[in-house]
C-alpha positions, 0 to 999 in steps of 0.5 A, a space after each residue: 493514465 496516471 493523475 499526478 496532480 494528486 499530491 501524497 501531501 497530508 493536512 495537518 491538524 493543529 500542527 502549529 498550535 504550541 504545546 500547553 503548559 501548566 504551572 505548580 506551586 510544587 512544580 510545572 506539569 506540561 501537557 502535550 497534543 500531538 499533532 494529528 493528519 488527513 491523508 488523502 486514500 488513493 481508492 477514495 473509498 470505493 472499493 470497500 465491502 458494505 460495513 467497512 468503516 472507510 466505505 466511501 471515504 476519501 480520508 484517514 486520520 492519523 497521529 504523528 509518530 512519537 518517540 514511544 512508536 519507535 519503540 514499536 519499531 526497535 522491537 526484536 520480536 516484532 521484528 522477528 515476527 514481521 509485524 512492526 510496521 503494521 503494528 505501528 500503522 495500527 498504533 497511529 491509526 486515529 479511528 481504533 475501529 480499523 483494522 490495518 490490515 483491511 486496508 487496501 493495499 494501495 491505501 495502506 502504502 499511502 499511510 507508509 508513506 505519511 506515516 514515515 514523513 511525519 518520524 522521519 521527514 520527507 527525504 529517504 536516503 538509501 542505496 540503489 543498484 544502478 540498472 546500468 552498471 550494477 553498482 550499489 549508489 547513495 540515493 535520496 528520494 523526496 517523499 512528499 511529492 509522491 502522488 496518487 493514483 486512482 483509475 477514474 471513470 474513463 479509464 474503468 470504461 476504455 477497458 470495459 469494466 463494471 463495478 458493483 456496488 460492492 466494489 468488485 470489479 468485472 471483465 470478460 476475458 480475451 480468449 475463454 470469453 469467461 466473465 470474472 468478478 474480482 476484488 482489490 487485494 488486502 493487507 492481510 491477502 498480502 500477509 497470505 500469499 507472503 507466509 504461502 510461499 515462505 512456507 513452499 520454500 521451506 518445504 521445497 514445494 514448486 512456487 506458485 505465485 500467480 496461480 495463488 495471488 488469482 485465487 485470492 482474487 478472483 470472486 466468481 466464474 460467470 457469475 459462479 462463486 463456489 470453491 470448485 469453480 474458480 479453482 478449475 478455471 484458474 488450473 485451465 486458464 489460458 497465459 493470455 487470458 492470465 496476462 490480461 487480467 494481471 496487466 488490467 489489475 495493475 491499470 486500475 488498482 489505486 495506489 501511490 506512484 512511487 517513480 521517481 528520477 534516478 542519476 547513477 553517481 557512478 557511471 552517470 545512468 539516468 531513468 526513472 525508478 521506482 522508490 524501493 521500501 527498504 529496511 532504511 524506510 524505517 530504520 534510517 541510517 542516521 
């Protein structure tokens, strides 16, 4: 279901053109435009509320990454605080009017990537552990010919799902028969439910990551959105039911296609594996 003739690639805009110099009596004086990118979204814009600015855009521009936005991610606060990488997505952001962080998830992993590609190149070396004998190996993975993935109008049918104009999606659930409107998680319900659980933990609280990646997902009941509906229909609600909606989810979320070969250069294991965003992602070795 994956359309893999969609490229992670990302148009360049005046990358080519030399950067201009101007001459002085008392000195020279050089001026620099940095070069600026498309990068294709994998929700094409479809899944954003009424207002959002990427509202039916299939595109983003953004800048190259400078030696001053690795400033960003050498930042020890910012690190400590677990906003570098939205901080620099933020910064190399051309249209200041978007928030970041009301990007979809799967878009937002495509500006990762694209971001990445234009600091630090297209090959991304880090360490794996190999699935078959455990051994933590030296892998390279080729960025840039990651592809998109976008659940097109076929598929969305094959599954019974309707889209509303606000692009929310809804189903009706195999054993309740309950009708559930839902919405593509944000980077800032990412940013929730990763301080949630971080919090339970702390407190020595029971973790209770599905129940609360629902409850942001989930919009309304059978047409019911109060507080009180949802809430009690995902307290009661049947595994089976859970398991649907989770597995369709993740069948016609857009994002980028992270799999790629993997050879254990230990024992020699071959299979394909999804491309891990490490600490190397942005803070490369060398």
């Amino acid at each position: 279901m994956r359309n893999n003739e969609d490229r992670l690639g990302a148009r360049t805009v005046d990358a080519d053109a030399p950067p201009q110099a101007t001459g002085a009596t008392s000195g020279a004086s050089f001026s620099f435009s940095t070069p600026t990118e498309f990068v294709d979204l994998p929700s094409k814009g479809r899944y954003y509320p009424e207002g959002h600015p990427l509202r039916g855009k299939e595109e983003i521009e953004i800048r190259h990454m400078t030696a001053k936005d690795e400033d960003i991610l050498a930042s020890e606060t910012l690190i400590r605080k677990g906003i570098a990488v939205e901080r620099l997505l933020q910064n190399v952001l051309v249209d200041k009017n978007i928030d970041i962080n009301s990007l979809l998830i799967g878009d937002k992993n495509a500006l990762v990537v694209a971001t990445r590609i234009t600091g630090y190149g297209e090959a991304y070396e880090t360490q794996v552990s190999c699935p078959s004998c455990s051994r933590s190996v030296d892998q390279s993975f080729d960025l840039s010919v990651l592809s998109l993935y976008h659940a097109e109008e076929k598929d969305l049918a094959s599954y019974e799902i309707e889209i509303s104009s606000n692009g929310t999606f809804s189903l009706r659930m195999p054993v309740s028969k309950v009708f559930v409107e839902v919405r593509l998680m944000n980077g800032y319900d990412e940013e929730y439910l990763l301080k949630l659980g971080e919090n339970k933990r702390k407190k020595k609280l029971q973790e209770t990551m599905l129940t609360d990646q629902l409850t942001r997902m989930i919009v309304s009941v059978d047409g019911d959105d109060s507080s009180m509906a949802k809430n009690q229909f995902i307290q009661h609600m049947p595994a089976r039911d859970s398991r649907y909606l989770r597995t369709i989810y993740q069948k016609v979320v857009p994002d980028i296609d992270r799999v790629q070969e993997f050879i254990c250069t230990s024992c020699g294991h071959a299979q394909e594996l999804e491309v891990p965003f490490t600490v190397d992602f942005f803070w490369p070795r060398q």
